[in-house]
MOPAC internal coordinates of N, CA, C and O (Angstrom, degrees):
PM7 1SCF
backbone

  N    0.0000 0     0.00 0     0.00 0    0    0    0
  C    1.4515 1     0.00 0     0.00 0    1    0    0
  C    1.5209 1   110.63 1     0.00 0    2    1    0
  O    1.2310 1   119.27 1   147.32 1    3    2    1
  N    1.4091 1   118.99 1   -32.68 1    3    2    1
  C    1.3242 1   119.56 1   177.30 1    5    3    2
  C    1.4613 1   109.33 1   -52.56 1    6    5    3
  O    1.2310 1   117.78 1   111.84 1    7    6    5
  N    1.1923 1   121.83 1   -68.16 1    7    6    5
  C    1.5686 1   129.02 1   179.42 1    9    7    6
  C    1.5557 1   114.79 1   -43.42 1   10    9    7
  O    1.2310 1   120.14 1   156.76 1   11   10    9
  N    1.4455 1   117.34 1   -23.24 1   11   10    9
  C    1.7895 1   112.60 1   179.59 1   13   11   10
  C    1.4042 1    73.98 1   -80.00 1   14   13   11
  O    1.2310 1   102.75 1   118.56 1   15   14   13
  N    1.6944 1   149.23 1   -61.44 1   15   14   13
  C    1.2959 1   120.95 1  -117.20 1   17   15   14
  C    1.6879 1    93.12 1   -83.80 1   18   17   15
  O    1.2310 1   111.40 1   133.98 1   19   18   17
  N    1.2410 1   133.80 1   -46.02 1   19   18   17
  C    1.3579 1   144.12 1   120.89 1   21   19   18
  C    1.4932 1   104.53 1    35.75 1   22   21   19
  O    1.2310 1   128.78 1   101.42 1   23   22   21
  N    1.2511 1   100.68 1   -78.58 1   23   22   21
  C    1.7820 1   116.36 1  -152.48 1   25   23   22
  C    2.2256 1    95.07 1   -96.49 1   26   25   23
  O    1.2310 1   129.93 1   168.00 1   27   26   25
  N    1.1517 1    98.47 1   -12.00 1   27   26   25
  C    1.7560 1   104.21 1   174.23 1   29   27   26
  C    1.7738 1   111.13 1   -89.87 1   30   29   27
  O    1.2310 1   127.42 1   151.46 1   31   30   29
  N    1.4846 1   103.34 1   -28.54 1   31   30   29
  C    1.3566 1   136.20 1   157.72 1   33   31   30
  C    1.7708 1   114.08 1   -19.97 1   34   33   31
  O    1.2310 1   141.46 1    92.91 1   35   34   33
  N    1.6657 1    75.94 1   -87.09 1   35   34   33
  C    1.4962 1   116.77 1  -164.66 1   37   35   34
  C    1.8041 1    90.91 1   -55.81 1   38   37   35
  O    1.2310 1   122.96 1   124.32 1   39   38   37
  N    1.3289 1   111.94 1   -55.68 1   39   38   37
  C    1.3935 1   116.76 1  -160.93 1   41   39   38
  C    1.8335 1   116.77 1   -82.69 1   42   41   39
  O    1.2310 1   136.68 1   164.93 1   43   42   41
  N    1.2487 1    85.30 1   -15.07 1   43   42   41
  C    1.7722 1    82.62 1  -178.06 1   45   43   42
  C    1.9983 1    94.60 1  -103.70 1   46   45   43
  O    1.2310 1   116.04 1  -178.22 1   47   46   45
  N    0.9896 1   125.13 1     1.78 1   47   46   45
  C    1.9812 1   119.17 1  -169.22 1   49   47   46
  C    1.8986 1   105.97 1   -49.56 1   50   49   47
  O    1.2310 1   124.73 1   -41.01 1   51   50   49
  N    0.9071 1   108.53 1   138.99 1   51   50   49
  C    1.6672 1   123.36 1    29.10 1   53   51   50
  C    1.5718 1   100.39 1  -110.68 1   54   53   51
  O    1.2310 1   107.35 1  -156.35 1   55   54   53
  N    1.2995 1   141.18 1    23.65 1   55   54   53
  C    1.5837 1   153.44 1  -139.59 1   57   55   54
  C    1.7357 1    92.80 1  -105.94 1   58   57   55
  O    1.2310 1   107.15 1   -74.82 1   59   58   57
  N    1.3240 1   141.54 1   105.18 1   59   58   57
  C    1.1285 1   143.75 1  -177.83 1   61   59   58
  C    1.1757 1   119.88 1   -68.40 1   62   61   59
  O    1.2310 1   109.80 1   -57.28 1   63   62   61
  N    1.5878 1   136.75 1   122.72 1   63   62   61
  C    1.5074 1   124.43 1  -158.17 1   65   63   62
  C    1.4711 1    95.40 1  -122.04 1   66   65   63
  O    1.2310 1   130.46 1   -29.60 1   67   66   65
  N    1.6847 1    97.42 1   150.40 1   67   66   65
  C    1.4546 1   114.37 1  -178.92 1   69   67   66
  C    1.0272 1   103.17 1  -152.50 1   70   69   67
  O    1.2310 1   121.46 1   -60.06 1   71   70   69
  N    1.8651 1   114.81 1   119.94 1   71   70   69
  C    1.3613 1   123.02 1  -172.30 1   73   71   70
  C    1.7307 1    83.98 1  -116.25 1   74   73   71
  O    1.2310 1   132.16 1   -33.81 1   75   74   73
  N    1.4959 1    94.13 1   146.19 1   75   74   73
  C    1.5215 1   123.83 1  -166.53 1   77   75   74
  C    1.7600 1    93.47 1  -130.13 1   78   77   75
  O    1.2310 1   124.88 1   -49.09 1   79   78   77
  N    1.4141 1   108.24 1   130.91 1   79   78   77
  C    1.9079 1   107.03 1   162.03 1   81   79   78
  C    1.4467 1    92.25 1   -53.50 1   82   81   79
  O    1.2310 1   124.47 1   -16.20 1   83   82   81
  N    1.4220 1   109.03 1   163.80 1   83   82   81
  C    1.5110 1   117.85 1   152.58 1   85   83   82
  C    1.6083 1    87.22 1   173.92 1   86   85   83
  O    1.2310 1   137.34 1   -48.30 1   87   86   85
  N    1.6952 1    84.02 1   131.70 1   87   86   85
  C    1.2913 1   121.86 1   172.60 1   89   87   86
  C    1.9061 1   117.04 1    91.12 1   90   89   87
  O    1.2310 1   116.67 1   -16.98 1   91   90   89
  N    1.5741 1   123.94 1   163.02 1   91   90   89
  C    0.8356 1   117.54 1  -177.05 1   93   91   90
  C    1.7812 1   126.27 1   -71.08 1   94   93   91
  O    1.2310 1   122.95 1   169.83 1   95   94   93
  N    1.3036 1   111.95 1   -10.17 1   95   94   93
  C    1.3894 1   108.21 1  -168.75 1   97   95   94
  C    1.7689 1   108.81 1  -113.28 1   98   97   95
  O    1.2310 1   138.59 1  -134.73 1   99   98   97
  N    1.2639 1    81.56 1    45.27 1   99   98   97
  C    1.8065 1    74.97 1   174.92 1  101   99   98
  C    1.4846 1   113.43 1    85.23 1  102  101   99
  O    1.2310 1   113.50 1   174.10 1  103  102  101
  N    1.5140 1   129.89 1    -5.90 1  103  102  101
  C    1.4208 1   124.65 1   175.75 1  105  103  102
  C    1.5257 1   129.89 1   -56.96 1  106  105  103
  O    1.2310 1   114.41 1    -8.54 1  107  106  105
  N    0.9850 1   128.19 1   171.46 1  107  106  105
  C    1.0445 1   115.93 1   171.69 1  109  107  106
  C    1.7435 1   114.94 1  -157.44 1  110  109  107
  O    1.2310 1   111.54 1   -66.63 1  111  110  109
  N    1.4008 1   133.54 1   113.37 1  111  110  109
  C    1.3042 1   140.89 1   153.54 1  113  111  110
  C    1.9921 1   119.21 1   -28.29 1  114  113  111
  O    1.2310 1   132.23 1   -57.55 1  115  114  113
  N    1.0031 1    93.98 1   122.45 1  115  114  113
  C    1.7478 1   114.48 1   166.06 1  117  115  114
  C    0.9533 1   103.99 1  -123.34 1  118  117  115
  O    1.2310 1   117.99 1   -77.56 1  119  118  117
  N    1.4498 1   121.43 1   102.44 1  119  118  117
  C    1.7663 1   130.99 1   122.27 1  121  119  118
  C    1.2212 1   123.83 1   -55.37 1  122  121  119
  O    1.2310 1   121.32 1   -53.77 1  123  122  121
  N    1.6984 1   115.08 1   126.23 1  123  122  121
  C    1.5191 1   114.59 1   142.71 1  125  123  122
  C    1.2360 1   116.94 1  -113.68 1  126  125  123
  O    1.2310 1   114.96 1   -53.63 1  127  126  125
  N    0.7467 1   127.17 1   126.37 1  127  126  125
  C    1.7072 1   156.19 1   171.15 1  129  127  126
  C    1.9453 1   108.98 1   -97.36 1  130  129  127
  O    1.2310 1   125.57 1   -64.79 1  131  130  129
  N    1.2967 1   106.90 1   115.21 1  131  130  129
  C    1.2978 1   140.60 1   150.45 1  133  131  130
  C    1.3558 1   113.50 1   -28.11 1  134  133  131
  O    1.2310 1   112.62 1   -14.22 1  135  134  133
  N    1.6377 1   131.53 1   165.78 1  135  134  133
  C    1.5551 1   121.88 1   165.78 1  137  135  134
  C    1.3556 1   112.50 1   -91.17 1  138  137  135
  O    1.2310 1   126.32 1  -178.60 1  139  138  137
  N    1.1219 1   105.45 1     1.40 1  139  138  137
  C    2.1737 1   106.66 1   162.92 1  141  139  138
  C    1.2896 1    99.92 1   -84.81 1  142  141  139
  O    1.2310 1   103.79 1   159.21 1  143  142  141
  N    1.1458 1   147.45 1   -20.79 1  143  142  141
  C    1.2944 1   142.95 1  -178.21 1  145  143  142
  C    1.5058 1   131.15 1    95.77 1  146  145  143
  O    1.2310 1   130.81 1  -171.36 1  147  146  145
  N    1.6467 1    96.74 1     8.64 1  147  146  145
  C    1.4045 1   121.74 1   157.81 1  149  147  146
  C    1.2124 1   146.98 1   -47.20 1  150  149  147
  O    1.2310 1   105.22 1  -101.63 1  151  150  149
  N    1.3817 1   144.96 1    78.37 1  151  150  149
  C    1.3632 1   137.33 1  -163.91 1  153  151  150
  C    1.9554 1   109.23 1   -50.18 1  154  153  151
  O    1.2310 1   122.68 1   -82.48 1  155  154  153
  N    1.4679 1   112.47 1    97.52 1  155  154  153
  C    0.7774 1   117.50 1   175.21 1  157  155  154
  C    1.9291 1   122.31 1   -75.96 1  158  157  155
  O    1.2310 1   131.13 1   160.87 1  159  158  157
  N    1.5178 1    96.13 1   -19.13 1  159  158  157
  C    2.2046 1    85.12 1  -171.87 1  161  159  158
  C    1.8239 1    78.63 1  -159.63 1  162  161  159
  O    1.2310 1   104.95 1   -33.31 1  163  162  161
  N    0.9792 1   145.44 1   146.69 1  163  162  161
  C    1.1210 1   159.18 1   146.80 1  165  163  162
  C    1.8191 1   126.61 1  -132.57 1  166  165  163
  O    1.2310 1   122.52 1   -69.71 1  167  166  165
  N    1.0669 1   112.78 1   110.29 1  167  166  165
  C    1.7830 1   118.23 1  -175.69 1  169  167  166
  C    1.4726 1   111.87 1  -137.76 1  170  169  167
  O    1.2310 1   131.98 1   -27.65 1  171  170  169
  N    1.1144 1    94.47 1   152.35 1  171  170  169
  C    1.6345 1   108.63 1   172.02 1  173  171  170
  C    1.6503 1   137.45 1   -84.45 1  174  173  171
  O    1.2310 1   111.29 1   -92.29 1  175  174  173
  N    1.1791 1   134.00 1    87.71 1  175  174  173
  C    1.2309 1   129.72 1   171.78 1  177  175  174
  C    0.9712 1   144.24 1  -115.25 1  178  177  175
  O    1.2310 1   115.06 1   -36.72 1  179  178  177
  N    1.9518 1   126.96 1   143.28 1  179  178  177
  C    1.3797 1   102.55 1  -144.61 1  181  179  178
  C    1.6789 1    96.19 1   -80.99 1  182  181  179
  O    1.2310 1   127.51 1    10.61 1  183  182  181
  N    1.3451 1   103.16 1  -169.39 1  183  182  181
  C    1.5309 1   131.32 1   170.51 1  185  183  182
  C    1.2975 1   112.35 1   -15.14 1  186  185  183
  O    1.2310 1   129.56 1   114.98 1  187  186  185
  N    1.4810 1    99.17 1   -65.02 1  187  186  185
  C    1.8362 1   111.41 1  -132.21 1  189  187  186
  C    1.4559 1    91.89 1   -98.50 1  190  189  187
  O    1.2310 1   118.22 1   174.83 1  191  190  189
  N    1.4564 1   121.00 1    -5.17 1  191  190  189
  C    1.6406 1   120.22 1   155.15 1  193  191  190
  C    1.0015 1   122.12 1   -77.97 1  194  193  191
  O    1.2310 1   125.68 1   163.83 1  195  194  193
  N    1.6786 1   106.69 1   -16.17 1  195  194  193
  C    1.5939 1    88.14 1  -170.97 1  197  195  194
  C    2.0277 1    96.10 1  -116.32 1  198  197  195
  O    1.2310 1   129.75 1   177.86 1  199  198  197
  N    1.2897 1    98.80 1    -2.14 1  199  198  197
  C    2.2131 1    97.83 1   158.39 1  201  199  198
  C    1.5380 1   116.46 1   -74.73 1  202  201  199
  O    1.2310 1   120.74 1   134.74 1  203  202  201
  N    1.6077 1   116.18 1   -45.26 1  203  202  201
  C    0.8939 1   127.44 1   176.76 1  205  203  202
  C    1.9960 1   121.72 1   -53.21 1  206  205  203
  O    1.2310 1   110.45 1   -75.08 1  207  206  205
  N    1.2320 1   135.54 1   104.92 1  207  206  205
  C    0.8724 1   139.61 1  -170.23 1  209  207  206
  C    1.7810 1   123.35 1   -66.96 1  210  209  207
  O    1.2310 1   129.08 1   153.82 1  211  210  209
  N    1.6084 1   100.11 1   -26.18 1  211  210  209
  C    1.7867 1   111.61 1   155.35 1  213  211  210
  C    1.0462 1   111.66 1  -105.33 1  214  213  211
  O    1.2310 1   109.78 1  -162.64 1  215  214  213
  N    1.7087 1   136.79 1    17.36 1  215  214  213
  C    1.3163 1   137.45 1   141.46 1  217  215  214
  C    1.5068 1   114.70 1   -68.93 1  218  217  215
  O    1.2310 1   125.24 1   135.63 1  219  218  217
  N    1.6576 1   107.54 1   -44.37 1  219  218  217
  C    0.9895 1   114.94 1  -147.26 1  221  219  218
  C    1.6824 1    96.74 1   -86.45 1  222  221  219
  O    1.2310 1   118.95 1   157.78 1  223  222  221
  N    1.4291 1   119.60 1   -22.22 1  223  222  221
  C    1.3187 1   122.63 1  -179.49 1  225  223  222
  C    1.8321 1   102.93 1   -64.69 1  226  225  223
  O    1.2310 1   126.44 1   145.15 1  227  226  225
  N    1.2143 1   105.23 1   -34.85 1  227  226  225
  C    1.6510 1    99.04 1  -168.65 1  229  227  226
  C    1.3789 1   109.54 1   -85.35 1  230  229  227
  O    1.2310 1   120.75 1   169.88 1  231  230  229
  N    1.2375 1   116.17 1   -10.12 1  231  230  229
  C    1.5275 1   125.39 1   154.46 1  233  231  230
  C    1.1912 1   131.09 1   -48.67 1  234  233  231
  O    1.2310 1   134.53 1   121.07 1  235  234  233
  N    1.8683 1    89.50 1   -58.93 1  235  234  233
  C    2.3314 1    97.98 1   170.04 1  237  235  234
  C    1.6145 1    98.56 1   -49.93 1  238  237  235
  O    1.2310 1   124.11 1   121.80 1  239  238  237
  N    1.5540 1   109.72 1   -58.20 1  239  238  237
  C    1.4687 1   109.00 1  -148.20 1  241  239  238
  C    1.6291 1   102.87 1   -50.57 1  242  241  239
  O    1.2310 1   128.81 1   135.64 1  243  242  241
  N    1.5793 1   100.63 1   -44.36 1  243  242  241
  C    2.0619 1    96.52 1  -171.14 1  245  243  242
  C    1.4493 1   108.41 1   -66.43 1  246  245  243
  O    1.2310 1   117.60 1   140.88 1  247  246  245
  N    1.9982 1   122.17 1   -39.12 1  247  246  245
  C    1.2937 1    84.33 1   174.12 1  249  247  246
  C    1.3137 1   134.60 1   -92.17 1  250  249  247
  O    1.2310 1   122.14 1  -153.50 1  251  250  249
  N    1.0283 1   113.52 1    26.50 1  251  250  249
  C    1.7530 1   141.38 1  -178.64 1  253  251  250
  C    1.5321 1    83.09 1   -76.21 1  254  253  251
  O    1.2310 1   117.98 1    97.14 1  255  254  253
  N    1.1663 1   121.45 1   -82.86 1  255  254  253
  C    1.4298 1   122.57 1  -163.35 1  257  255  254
  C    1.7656 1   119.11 1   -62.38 1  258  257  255
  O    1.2310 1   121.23 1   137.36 1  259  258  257
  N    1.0053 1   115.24 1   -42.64 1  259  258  257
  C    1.6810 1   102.28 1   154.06 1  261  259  258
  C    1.2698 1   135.81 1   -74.23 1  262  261  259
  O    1.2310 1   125.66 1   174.45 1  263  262  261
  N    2.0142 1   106.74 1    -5.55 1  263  262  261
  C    1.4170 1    81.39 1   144.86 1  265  263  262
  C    1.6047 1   146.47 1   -82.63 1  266  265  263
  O    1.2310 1   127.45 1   162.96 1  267  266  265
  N    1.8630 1   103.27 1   -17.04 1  267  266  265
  C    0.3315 1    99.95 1   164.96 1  269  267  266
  C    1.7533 1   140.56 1   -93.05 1  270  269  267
  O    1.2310 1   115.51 1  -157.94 1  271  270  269
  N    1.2248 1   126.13 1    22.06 1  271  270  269
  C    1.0526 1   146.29 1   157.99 1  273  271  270
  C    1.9598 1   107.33 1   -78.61 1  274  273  271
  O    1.2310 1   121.63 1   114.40 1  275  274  273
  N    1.0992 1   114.48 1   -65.60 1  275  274  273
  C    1.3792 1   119.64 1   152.60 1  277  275  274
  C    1.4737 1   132.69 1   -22.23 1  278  277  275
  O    1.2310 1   125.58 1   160.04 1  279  278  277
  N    1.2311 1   106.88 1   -19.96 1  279  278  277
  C    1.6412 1   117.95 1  -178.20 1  281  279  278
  C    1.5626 1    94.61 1  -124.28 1  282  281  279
  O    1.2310 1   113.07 1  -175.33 1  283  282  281
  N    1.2928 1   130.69 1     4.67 1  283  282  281
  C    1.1934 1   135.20 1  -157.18 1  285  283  282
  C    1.4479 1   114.80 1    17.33 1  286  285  283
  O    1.2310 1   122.54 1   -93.90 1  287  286  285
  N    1.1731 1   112.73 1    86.10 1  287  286  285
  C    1.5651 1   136.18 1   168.47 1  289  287  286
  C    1.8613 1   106.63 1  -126.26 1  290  289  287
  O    1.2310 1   121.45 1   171.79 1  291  290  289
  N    1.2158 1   114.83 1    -8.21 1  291  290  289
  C    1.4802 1   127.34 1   166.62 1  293  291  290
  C    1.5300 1   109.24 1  -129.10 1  294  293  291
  O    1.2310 1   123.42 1   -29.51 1  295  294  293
  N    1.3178 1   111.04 1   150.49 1  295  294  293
  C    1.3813 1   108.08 1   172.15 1  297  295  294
  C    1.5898 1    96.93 1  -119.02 1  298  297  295
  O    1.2310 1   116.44 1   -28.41 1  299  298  297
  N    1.8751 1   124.37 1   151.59 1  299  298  297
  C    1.4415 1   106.24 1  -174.20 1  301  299  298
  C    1.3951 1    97.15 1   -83.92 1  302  301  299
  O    1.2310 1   106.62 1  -154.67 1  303  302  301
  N    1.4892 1   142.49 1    25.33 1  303  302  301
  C    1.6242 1   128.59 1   159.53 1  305  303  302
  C    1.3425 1   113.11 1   -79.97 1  306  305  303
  O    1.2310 1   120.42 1   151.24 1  307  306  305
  N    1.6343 1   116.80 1   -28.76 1  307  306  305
  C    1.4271 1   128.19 1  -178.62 1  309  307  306
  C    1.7004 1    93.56 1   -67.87 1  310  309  307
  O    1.2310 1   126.09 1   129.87 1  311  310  309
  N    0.8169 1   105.89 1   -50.13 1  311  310  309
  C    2.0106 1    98.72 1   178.80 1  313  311  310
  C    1.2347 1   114.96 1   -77.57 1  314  313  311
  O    1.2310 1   114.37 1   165.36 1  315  314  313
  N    1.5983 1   128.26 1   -14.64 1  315  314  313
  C    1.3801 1   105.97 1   174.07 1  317  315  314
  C    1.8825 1   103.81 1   -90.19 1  318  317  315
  O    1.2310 1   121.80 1   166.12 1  319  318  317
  N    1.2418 1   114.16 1   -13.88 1  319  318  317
  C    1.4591 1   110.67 1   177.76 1  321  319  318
  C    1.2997 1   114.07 1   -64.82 1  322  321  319
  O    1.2310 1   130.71 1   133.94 1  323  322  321
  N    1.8613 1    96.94 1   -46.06 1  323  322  321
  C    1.5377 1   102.83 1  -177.25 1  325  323  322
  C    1.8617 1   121.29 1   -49.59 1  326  325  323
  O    1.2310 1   129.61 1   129.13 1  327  326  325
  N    1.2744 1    99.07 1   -50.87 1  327  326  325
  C    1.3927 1   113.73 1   166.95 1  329  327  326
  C    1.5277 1   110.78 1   -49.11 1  330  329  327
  O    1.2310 1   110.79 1   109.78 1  331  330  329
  N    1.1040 1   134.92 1   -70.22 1  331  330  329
  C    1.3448 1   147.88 1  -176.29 1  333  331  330
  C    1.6609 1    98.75 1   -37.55 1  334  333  331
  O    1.2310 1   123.30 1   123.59 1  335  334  333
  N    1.5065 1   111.28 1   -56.41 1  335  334  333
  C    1.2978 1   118.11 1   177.46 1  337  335  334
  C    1.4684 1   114.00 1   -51.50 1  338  337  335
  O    1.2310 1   116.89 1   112.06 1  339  338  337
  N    1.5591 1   123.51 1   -67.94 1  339  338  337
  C    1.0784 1   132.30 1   160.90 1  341  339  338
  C    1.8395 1   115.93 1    -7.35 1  342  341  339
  O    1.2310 1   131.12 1   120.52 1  343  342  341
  N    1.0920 1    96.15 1   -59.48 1  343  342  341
  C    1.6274 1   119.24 1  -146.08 1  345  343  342
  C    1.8039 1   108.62 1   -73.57 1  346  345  343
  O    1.2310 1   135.67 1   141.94 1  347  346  345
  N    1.9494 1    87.27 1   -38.06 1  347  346  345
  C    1.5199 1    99.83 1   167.60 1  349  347  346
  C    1.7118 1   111.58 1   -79.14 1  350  349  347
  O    1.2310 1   106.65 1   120.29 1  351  350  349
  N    1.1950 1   142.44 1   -59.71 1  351  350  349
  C    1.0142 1   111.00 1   176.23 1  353  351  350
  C    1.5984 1   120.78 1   -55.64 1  354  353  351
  O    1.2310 1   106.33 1   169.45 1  355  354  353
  N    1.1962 1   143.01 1   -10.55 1  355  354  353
  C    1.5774 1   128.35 1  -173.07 1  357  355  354
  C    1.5410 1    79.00 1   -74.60 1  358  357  355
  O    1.2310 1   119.09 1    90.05 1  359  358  357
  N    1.6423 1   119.34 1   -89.95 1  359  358  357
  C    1.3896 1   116.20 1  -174.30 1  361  359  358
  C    2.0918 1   123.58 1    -5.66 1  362  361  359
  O    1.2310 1   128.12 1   132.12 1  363  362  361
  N    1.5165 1   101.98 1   -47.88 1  363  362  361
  C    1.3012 1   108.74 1   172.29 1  365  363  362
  C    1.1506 1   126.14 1   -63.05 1  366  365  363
  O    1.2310 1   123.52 1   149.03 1  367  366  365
  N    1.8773 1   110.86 1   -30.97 1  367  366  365
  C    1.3473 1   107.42 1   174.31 1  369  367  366
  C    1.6254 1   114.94 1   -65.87 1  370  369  367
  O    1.2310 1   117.76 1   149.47 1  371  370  369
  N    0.8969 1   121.86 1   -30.53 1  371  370  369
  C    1.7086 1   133.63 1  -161.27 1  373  371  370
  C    1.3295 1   114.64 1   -85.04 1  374  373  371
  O    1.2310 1   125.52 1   157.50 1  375  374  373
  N    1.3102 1   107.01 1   -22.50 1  375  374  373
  C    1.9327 1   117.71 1   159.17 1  377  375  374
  C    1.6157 1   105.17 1   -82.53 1  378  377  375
  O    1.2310 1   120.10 1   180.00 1  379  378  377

């Protein structure tokens, strides 16, 4: 577990990460905390997202994005458009 928090570290900086067990099935808590010492985004995920190395990538990306929603530098309408956008061109490709 040291080495994910390590590599969640490296990828979330300068935001200090602290994964805590929590819960009975193997879950586990991520804190990021700010350099005031603020818990800025904290969530729960189990295990095998955070062994899994293309689990673990879609992990940075989500808490990448609530932090930055969290600091409000994103709003979540800018991500549901983006998606929406997304969604219409794939559909377009296939016609």
């Amino acid at each position: 577990m040291e080495s994910i928090s390590l590599l969640l570290g490296e990828a979330l900086s300068p935001y200090q990460v602290t994964l805590t067990p929590s819960g009975i099935h193997g879950e586990c808590r991520v804190s990021l905390t700010n350099t005031m010492g603020a818990v800025v985004v904290e969530r729960k995920f189990n295990q095998a997202q955070l062994s899994d190395r293309r689990l673990l990538t879609d992990v940075v990306d989500g808490l990448h994005r609530d932090v930055l929603i969290a600091e409000g530098r994103l709003e979540p309408c800018v991500i549901a458009a983006l998606r929406h956008a997304a969604q219409d061109k794939l559909l377009a490709r296939r016609n």
